[in-house]
N, C-alpha and C positions, 0 to 999 in steps of 0.2 A: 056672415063671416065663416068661412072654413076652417077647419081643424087638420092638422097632421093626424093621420090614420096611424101614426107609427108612435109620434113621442106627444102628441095634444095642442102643439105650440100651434099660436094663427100664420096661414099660410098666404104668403106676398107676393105679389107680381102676376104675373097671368091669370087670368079668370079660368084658363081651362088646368090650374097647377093644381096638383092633387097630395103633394110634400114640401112640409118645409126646405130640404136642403135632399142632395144627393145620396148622404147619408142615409138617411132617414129612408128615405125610396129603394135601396140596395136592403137593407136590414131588416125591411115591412116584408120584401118579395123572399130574401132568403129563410127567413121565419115560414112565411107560406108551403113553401116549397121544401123543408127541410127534412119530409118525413118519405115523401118520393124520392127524391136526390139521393139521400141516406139507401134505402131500395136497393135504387137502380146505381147507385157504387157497387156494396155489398155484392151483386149476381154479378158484374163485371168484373168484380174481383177473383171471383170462383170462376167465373168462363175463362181468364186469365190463366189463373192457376192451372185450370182444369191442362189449357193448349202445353204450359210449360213442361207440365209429368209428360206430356203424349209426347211434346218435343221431345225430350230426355232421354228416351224408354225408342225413337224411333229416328234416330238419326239421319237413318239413309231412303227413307221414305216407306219404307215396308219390311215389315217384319212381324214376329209373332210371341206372346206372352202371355203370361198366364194372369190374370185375372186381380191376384193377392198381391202381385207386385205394385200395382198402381193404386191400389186399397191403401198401402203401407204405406206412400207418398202425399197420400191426402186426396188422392182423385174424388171427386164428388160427381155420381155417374146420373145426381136427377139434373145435373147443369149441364146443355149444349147448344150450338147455336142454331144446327141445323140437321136435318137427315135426308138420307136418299135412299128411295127404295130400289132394288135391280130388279131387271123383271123376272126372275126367279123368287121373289121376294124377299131376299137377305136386303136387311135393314143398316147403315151405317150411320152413327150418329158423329158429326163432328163438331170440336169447339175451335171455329176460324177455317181452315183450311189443313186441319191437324185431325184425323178420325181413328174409328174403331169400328169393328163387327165383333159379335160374339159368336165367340165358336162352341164345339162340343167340349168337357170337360174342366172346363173353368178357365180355358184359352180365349185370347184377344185376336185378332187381326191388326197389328196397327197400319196407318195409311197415310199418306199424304197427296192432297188434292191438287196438285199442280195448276189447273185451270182453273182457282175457286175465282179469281178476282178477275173481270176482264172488261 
């Protein structure tokens, strides 16, 4: 006889049923799963966040700023989704299709990637 992996009750009807009820099967998986999930919201959240400042701070798709301003918004500069390197090798890191280069002096580049998605 089988047992529910989730709450212990004997489980009915099919030989290959591995839950008692839907419940129980939705509750067993999110239990499992709860400590990645948790994760991978958390850094979506900050990659979110991150694009909103860029959005903000860069309206019209290019523009320049100093460094302290996106600091003071909450920017979190180890969250990005992606980079590109040019072949001079300036590095631009972006979160979504919303980026930055760093310049001399504590300035930004801010950018926006018109052809990220296609």
């Amino acid at each position: 006889m089988l047992h529910c992996p989730e709450c212990g009750e004997t489980v009915r009807g099919r030989t290959d049923k591995k839950f008692c009820s839907a419940y129980c099967r939705t509750s067993f998986h999110n239990k499992k799963n709860s400590d990645s999930i948790n994760y991978m919201r958390n850094v979506n959240n900050l990659l979110r966040k991150n694009r909103r400042i860029l959005l903000k701070h860069n309206p019209g798709g290019k523009t320049k700023i100093r460094k302290s301003q996106l600091l003071k918004n909450g920017f979190n500069f180890n969250y990005f989704t992606n980079q590109y390197v040019t072949m001079k090798g300036k590095t631009y890191r972006f979160c979504y299709e919303q980026g930055y280069l760093d310049l001399e002096n504590g300035y930004l580049a801010l950018v926006q990637r018109n052809d990220y998605v296609e």
